[in-house]
C-alpha positions as MATLAB code, in Angstrom:
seq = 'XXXXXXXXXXXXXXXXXXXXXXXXXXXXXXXXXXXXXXXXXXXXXXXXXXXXXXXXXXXXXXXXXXXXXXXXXXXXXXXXXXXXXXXXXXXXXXXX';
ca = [
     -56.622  -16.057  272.455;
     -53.967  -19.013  272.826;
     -54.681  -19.117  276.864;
     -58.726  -19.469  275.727;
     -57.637  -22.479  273.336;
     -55.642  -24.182  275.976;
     -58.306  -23.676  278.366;
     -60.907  -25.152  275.637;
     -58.901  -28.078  275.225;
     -58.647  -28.718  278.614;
     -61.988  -28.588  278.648;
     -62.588  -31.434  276.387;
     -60.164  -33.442  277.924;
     -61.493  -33.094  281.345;
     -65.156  -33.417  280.201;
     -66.260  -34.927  276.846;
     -63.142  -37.061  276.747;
     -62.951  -39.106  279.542;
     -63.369  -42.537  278.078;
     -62.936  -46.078  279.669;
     -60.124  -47.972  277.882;
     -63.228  -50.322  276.489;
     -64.932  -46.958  274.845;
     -61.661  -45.752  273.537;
     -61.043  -49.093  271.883;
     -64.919  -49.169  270.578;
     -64.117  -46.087  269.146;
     -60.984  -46.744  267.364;
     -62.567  -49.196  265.772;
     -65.650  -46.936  264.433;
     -62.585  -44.600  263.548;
     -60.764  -47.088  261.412;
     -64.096  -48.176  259.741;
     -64.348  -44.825  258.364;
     -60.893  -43.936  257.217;
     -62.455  -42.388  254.106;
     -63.447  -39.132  255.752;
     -62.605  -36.761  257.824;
     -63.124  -37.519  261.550;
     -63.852  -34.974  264.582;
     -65.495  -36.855  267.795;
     -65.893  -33.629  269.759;
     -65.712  -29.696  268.599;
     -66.279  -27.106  270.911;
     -66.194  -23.337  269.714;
     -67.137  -20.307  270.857;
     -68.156  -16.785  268.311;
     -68.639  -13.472  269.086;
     -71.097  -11.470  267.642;
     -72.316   -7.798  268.164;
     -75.275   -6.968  269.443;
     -77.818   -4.178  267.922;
     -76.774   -1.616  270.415;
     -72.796   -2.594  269.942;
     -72.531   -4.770  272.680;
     -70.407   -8.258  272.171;
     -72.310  -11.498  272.347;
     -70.837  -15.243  272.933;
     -72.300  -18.215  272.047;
     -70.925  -21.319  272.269;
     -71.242  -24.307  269.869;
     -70.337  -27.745  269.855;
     -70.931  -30.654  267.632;
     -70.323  -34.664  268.944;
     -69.915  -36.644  265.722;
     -72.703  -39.303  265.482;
     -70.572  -42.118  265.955;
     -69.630  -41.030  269.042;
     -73.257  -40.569  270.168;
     -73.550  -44.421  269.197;
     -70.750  -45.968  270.998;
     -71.358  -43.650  274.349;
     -74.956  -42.602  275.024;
     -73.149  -40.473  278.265;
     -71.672  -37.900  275.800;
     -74.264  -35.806  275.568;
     -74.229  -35.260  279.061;
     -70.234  -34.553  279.203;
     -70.839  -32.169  276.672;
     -73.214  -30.140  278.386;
     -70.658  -29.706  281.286;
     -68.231  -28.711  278.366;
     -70.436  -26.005  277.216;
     -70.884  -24.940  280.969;
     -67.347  -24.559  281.129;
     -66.423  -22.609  278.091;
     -69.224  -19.907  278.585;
     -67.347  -19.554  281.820;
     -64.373  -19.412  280.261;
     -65.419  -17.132  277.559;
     -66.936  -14.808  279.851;
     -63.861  -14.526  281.881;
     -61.226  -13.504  279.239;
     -60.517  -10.157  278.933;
     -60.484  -10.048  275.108;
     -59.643   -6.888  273.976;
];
C-alpha cells in the first residue's frame, strides 16, 4: 500500500503539478486569499469495491479544486493523464 502512495504522488507531481513559476505564484496568491479553509489543489484516489460475483473492482477518483481550474484551464487535461496513470498503477499492484 505505501509503494501505491508513493507511486500516486509521483503521479501528481509528474502530471497535474507541473506548474510554470508564473502559475505557482498565481496560485499562492488564490491560496493566501482563502486562508479560512481548508485547501487541496489536486486529490487523486483510488477504491476498491467488490463486484456481484466477488470479483474486486477499481475506480479511480480525483477532484481539482475550482480555483485551480481558474488560474490553469490545462489542468483538466494533466489530470486525465493522472487518472491514466493510477488505473495503471492500480491494476499492477499485487494487493493481497
Amino acid at each position: 500500500m505505501r509503494e501505491m502512495i508513493y507511486l500516486f504522488s509521483e503521479v501528481c507531481e509528474n502530471t497535474v503539478k507541473v506548474l510554470t513559476n508564473r502559475m505557482r505564484t498565481r496560485l499562492f496568491h488564490r491560496i493566501q486569499q482563502q486562508e479560512d479553509r481548508d485547501l487541496c489543489l489536486y486529490r487523486v484516489s483510488a477504491w476498491l469495491s467488490m463486484g456481484d460475483d466477488g470479483s474486486e473492482r477499481w475506480s479511480i477518483r480525483d477532484r481539482i479544486d475550482p480555483a485551480f481550474k481558474q488560474e490553469d484551464l490545462l489542468v483538466g487535461k494533466r489530470a486525465d493523464e493522472a487518472r491514466r496513470l493510477a488505473k495503471t498503477i492500480v491494476m499492477g499492484q499485487n494487493l493481497a
